[in-house]
C-alpha positions as CSV (number, residue, x, y, z in Angstrom):
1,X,-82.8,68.0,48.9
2,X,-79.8,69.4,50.7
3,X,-77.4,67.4,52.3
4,X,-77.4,66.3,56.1
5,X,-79.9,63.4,56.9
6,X,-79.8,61.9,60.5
7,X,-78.3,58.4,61.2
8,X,-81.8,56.7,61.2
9,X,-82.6,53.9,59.5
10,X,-83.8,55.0,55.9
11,X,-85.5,53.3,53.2
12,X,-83.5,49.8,51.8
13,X,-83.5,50.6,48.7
14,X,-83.8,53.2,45.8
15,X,-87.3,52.5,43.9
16,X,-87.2,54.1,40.1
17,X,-91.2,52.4,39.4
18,X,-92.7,54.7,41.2
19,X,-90.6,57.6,40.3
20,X,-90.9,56.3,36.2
21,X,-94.9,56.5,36.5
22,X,-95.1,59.8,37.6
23,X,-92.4,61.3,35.6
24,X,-94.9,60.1,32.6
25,X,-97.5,61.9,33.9
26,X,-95.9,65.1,34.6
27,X,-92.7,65.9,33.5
28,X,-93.3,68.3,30.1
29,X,-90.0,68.2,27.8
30,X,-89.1,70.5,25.0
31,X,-86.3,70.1,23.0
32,X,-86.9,73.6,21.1
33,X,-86.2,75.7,24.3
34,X,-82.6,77.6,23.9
35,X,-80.0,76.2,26.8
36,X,-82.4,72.5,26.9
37,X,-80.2,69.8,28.5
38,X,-80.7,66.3,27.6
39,X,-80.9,64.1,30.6
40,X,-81.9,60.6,31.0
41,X,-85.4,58.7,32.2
42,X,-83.2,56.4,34.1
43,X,-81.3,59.3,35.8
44,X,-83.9,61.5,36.3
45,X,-86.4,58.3,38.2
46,X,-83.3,57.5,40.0
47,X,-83.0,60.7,41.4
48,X,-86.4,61.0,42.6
49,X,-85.8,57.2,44.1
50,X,-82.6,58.6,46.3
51,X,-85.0,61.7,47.7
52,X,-88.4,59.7,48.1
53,X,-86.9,56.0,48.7
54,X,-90.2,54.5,47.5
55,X,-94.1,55.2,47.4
56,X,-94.2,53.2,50.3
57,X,-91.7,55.2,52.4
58,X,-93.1,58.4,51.2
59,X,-96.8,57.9,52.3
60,X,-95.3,56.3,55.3
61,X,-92.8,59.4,56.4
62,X,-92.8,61.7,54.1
63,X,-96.3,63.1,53.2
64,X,-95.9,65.5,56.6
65,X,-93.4,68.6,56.8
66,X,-89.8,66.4,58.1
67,X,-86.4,67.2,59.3
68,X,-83.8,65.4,57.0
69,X,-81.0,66.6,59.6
70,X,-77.9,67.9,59.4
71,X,-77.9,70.9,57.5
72,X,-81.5,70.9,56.0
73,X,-84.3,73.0,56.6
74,X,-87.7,72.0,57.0
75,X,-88.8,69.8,53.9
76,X,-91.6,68.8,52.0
77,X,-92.1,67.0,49.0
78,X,-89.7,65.2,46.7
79,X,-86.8,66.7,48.6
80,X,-87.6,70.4,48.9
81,X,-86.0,72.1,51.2
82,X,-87.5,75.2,52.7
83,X,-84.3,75.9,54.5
84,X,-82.8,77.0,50.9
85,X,-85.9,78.6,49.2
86,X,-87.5,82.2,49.2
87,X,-90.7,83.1,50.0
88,X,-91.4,84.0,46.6
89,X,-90.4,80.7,45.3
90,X,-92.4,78.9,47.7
91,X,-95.4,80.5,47.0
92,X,-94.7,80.7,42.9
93,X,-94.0,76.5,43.3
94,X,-96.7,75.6,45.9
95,X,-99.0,78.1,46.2
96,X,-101.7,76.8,43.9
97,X,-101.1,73.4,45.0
98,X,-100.9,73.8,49.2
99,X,-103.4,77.0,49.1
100,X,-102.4,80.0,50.6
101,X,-102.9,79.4,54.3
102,X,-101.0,76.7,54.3
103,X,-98.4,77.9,52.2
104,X,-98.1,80.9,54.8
105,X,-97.6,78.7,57.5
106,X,-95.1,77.0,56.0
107,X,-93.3,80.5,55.6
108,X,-92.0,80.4,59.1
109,X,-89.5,77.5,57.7
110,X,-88.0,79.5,54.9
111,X,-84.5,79.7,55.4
112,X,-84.1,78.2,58.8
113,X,-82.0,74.9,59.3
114,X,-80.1,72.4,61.6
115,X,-81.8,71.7,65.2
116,X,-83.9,75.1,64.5
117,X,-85.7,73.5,61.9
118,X,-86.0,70.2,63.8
119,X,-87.9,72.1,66.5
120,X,-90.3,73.7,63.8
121,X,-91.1,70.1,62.2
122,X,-94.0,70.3,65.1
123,X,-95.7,73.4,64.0
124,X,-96.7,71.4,60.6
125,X,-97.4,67.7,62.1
126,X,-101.1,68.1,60.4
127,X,-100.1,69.1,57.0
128,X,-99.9,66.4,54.6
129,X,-98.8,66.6,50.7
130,X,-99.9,63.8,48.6
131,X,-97.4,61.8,46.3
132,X,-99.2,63.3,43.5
133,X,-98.7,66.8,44.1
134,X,-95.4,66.3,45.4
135,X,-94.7,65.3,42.0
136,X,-96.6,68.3,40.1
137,X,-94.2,70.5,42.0
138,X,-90.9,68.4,41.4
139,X,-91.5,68.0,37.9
140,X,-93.2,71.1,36.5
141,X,-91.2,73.6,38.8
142,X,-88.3,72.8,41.4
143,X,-86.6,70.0,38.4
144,X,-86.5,72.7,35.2
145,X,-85.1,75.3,37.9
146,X,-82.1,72.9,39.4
147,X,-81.6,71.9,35.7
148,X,-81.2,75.5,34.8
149,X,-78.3,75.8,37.6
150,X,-76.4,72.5,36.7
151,X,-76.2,74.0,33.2
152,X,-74.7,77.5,34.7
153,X,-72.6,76.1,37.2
154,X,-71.3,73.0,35.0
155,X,-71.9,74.8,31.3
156,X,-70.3,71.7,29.6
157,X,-72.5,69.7,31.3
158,X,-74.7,69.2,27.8
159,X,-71.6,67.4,26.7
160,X,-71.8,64.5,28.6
161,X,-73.8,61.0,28.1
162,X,-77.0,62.0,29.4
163,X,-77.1,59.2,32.2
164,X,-73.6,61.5,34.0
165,X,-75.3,64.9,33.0
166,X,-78.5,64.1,35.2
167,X,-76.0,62.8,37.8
168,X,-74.7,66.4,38.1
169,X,-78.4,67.5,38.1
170,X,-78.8,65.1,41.1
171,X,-75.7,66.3,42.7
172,X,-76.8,69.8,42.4
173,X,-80.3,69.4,43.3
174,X,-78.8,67.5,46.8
175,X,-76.4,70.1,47.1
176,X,-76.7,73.0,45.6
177,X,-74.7,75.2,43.1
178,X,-72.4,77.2,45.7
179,X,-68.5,76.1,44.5
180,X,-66.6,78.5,47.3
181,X,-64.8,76.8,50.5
182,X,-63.0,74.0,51.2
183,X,-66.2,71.5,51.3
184,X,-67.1,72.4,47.3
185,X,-63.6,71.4,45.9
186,X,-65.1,68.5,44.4
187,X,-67.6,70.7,42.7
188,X,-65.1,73.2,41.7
189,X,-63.2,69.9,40.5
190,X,-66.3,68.7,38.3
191,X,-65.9,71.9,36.3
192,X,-62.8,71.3,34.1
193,X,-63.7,67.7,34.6
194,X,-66.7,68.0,32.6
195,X,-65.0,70.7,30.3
196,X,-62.7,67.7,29.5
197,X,-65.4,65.2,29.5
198,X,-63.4,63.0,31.7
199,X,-66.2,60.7,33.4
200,X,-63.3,58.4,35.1
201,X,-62.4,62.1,37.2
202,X,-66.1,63.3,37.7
203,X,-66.7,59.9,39.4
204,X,-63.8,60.4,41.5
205,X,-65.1,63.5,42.7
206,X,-68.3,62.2,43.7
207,X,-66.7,59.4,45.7
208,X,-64.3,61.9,47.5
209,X,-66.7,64.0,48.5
210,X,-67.9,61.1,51.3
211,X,-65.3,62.8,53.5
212,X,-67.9,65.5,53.9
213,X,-70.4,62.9,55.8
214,X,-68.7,60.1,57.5
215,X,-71.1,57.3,58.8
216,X,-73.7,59.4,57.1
217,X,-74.9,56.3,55.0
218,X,-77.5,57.7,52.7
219,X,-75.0,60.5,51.2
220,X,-72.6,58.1,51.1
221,X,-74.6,55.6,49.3
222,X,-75.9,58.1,46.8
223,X,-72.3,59.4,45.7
224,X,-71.4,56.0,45.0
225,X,-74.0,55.5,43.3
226,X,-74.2,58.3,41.2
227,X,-70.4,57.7,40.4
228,X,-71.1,54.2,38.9
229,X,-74.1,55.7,36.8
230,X,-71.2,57.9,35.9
231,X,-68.8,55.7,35.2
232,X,-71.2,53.5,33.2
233,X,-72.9,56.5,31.5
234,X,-71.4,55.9,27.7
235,X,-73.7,53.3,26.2
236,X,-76.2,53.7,23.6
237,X,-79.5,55.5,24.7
238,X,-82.6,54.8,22.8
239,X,-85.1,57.7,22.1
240,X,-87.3,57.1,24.4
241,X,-84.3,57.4,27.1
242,X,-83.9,60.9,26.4
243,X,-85.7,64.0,27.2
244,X,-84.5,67.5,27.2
245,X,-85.6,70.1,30.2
């Protein structure tokens, strides 16, 4: 989730089939729900696709505890980052789905990062998290919740095509809400960006912010990419395009 991968070799490509099957099968929408944002399928399977590359690359590296690197914690999952989470909220999002002992264990990550949390990755080489429940928990709990802070920290977000709203969800899930210091101006930027609906300056933003990670080419990558969906986000959406979280 957060940002900070190493430099080794990731995954070629981002894959939205796997990502569009299992949203189907677990995401719950509701369009009734006061402060709902409508997002897109395509954003929300391409997100998924920048933290899990592929099935393949997820049952290949992923299903154990990993170190993204950088500035991530210990993470699990479709980019969950124990680094950045309470205890509370681990147990509340994968308590019934890990059990409690392992959920305990996985305690001694919570809010530990950089090399620290490299050096824990060890402790948890035997746990494994299927695909499946990886999804339960993106989808049911850890999505509605970074959706809930892209609409506080960007209120006009809801404005927006849905394709360049779920971009901001993307961006916030990778890197949280926080806007203080010089390495959120972007962020702070993509406020009165949004508030003037100006997709030409929100992908700006997102391309400037590769400063933060030179040679770092996933982050790189996925800010570019995120800034085309942007840029191409106006277009007609059919029904089934749209959901509302």
């Amino acid at each position: 989730m957060r940002a900070g991968p190493t430099r080794r070799r990731g995954p070629p490509r981002f894959s939205t089939t796997t990502a569009a099957t299992l949203r189907e099968r677990y995401l719950r929408t509701t369009r009734d729900r006061p402060g709902a944002l409508e997002v897109s399928t395509y954003g929300l399977d391409t997100l998924v696709g920048f933290e899990i590359g592929s099935r393949a690359w997820y049952e290949s590296r992923l299903t154990a505890p990993h170190w993204p690197g950088g500035a991530s914690g210990v993470t699990i999952g479709i980019g969950y980052d124990l680094g950045h989470q309470s205890r509370a909220q681990l147990q509340a999002d994968w308590g019934a789905v890990l059990g409690d002992r392992a959920t305990a264990r996985l305690e001694r990550a919570i809010g530990v990062t950089g090399e620290r949390a490299r050096a824990l990755t060890g402790q948890f080489e035997d746990l494994r998290i299927e695909l499946a429940e990886a999804a339960r928990v993106f989808y049911q709990s850890t999505l509605p919740r970074y959706v809930r802070r892209t609409r506080t920290t960007y209120p006009a977000s809801g404005s927006l095509p849905a394709d360049a709203t779920t971009m901001l969800v993307s961006l916030i899930y990778n890197r949280g809400p926080g806007l203080a210091g010089d390495s959120r101006r972007e962020m702070r930027a993509i406020r009165g960006q949004t508030e003037a609906r100006d997709l030409q300056a929100i992908a700006g933003s997102l391309r400037s912010m590769k400063r933060l990670w030179p040679g770092l080419r996933g982050l790189v990558r996925r800010r570019e990419r995120e800034a085309v969906i942007v840029e191409q986000s106006e277009r007609d959406y059919s029904a089934a395009e749209l959901v509302w979280i």
